[in-house]
C-alpha positions in Angstrom: 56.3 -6.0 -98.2 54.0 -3.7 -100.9 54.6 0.1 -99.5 51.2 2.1 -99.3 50.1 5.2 -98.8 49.8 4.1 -94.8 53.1 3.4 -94.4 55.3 7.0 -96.2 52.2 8.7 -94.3 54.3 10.0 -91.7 57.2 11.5 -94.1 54.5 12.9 -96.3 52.0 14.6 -93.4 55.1 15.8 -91.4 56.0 17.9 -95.2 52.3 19.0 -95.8 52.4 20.6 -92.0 56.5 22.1 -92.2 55.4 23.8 -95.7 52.2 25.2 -94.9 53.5 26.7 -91.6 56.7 27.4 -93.6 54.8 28.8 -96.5 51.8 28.7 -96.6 51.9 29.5 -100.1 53.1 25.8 -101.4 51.6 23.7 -104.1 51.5 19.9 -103.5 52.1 18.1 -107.2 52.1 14.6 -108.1 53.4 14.6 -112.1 53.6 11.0 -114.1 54.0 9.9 -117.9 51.7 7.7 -119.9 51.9 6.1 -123.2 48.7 6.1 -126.0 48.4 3.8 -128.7 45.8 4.1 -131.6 44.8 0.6 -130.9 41.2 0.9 -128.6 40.8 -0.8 -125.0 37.7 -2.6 -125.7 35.1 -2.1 -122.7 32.3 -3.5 -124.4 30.8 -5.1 -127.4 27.8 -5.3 -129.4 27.3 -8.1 -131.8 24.2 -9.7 -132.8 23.0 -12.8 -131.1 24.8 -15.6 -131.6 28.0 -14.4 -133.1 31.2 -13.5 -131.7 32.3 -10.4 -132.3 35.1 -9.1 -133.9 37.4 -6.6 -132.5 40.1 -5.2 -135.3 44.0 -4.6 -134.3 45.8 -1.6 -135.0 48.9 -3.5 -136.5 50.5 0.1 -136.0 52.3 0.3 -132.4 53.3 4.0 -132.8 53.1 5.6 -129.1 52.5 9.3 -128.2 54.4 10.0 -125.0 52.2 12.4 -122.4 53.8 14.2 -119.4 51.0 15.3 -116.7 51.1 17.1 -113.4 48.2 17.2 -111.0 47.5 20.0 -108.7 46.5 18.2 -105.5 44.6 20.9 -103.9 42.6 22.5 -107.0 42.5 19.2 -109.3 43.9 21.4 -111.8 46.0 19.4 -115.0 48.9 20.3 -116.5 50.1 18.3 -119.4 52.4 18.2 -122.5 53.1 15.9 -125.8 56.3 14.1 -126.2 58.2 12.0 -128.7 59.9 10.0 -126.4 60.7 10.2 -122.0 64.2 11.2 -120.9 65.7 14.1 -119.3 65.6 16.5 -121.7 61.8 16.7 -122.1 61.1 15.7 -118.1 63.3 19.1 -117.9 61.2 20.5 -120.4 57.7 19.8 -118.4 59.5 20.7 -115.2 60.2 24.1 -116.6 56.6 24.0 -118.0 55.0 23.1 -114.7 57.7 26.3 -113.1 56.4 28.7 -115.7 52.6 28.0 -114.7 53.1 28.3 -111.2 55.4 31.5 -111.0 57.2 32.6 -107.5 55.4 30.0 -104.9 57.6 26.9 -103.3 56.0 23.4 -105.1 56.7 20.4 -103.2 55.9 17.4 -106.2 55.7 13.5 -105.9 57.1 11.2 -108.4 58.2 7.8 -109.2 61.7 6.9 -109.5 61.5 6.7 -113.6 65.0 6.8 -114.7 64.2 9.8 -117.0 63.6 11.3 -113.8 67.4 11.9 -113.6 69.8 12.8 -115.7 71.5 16.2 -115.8 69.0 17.9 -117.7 66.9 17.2 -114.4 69.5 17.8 -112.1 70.3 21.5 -113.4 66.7 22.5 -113.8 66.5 21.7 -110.1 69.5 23.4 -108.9 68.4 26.1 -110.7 65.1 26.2 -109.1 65.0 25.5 -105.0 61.8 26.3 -104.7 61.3 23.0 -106.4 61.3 20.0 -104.4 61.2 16.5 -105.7 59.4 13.6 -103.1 60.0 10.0 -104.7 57.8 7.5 -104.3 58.5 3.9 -103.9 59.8 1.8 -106.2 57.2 0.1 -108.3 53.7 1.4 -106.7 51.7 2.9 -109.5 48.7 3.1 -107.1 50.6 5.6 -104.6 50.5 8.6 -107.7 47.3 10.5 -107.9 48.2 11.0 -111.3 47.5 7.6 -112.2 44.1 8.2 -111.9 44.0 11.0 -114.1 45.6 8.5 -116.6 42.6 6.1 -115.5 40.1 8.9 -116.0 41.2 10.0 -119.2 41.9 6.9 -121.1 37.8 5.6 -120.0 36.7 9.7 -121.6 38.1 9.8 -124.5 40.4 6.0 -125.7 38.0 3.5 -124.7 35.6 2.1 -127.2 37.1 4.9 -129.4 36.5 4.6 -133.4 39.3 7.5 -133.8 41.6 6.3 -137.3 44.5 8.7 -136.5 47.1 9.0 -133.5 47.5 12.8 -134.0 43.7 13.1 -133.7 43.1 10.8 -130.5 46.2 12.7 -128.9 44.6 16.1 -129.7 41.6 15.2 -127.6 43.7 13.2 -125.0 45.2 16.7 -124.6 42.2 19.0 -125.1 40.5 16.6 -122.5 43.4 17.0 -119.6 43.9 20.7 -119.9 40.0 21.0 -119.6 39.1 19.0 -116.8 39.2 19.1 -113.3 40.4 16.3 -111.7 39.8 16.4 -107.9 42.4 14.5 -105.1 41.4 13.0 -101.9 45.3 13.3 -101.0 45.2 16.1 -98.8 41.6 15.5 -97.6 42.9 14.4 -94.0 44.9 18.1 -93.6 42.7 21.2 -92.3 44.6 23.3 -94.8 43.0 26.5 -94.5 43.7 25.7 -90.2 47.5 25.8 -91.4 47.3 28.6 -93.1 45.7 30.4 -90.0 48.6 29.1 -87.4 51.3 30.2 -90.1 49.7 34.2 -90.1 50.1 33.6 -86.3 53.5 32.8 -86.2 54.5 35.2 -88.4 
């Protein structure tokens, strides 16, 4: 049976309402990794009538690794290059994501990538508590919000795109994550500032 979002809602509404009476203060995170390749999706083509048009291959199959992390709340992006995915640079955006958000619990969802272990993971996590890892299912792309940024991205700035260099369509992949705002229905069904109210009372 396909897990959806219907059927961890439970788990993941009884955490949204423990933090924010907890601490009110926590930031709900959903972080992913996504490969670019030179080579274009084509969306559509122009040709003139009557003859098929031609669509060149990059023969090239270099791959620019990307690390994101979407802010759930605020849509905010944060994002990083990377040669390849394994622990050490998963550590590495962990600590990046750590460094952007000083001194306030995060509570982040993930899929169950095996780069997402390893002890480079495990000690960066040890060493921070107020970090707090949520897996997702096994297999269920659609259950990230961070896919969609993926989505969003790849239809801005890598569809149709005439760009001739990697470095160059990276740069804007980049520019274009950092930049936007990329807004989450996720926490749409929580009165979050109503939380926030009941934990000032109970305090």
């Amino acid at each position: 049976m396909k897990m959806t979002w219907q059927s961890i809602l439970p788990r993941w509404k009884k955490k949204v309402v423990d933090c924010y009476l907890e601490a009110p203060q926590t930031l709900f995170l959903a972080e992913d990794e996504a490969c670019l390749y030179l080579q274009a999706t084509t969306t559509h083509v122009w040709a003139p009538l009557g003859q098929t048009p031609v669509v060149k291959i990059a023969a090239n199959r270099e791959c620019q690794h990307f690390y994101g992390t979407l802010n759930l709340l605020t849509g905010e992006e944060i994002a990083m290059k990377a040669a390849r995915c394994n622990s050490d640079t998963t550590a590495e955006h962990l600590q990046q994501v750590l460094d952007h958000y000083p001194d306030v619990p995060i509570v982040m969802l993930w899929d169950r990538a095996p780069w997402h272990q390893g002890e480079a993971v495990r000690q960066l996590v040890a060493d921070n508590p107020r970090l707090e890892l949520m897996r997702l299912p096994t297999a269920a792309p659609d259950l990230n919000p961070q896919e969609h940024v993926w989505k969003a991205v790849r239809a801005a700035q890598s569809h149709n795109h005439t760009t001739t260099r990697l470095t160059d369509l990276s740069d804007r992949w980049l520019d274009h994550l950092t930049s936007t705002n990329f807004p989450s229905s996720l926490l749409d069904d929580f009165n979050l500032p109503l939380l926030k109210a009941l934990s000032t009372i109970s305090t």
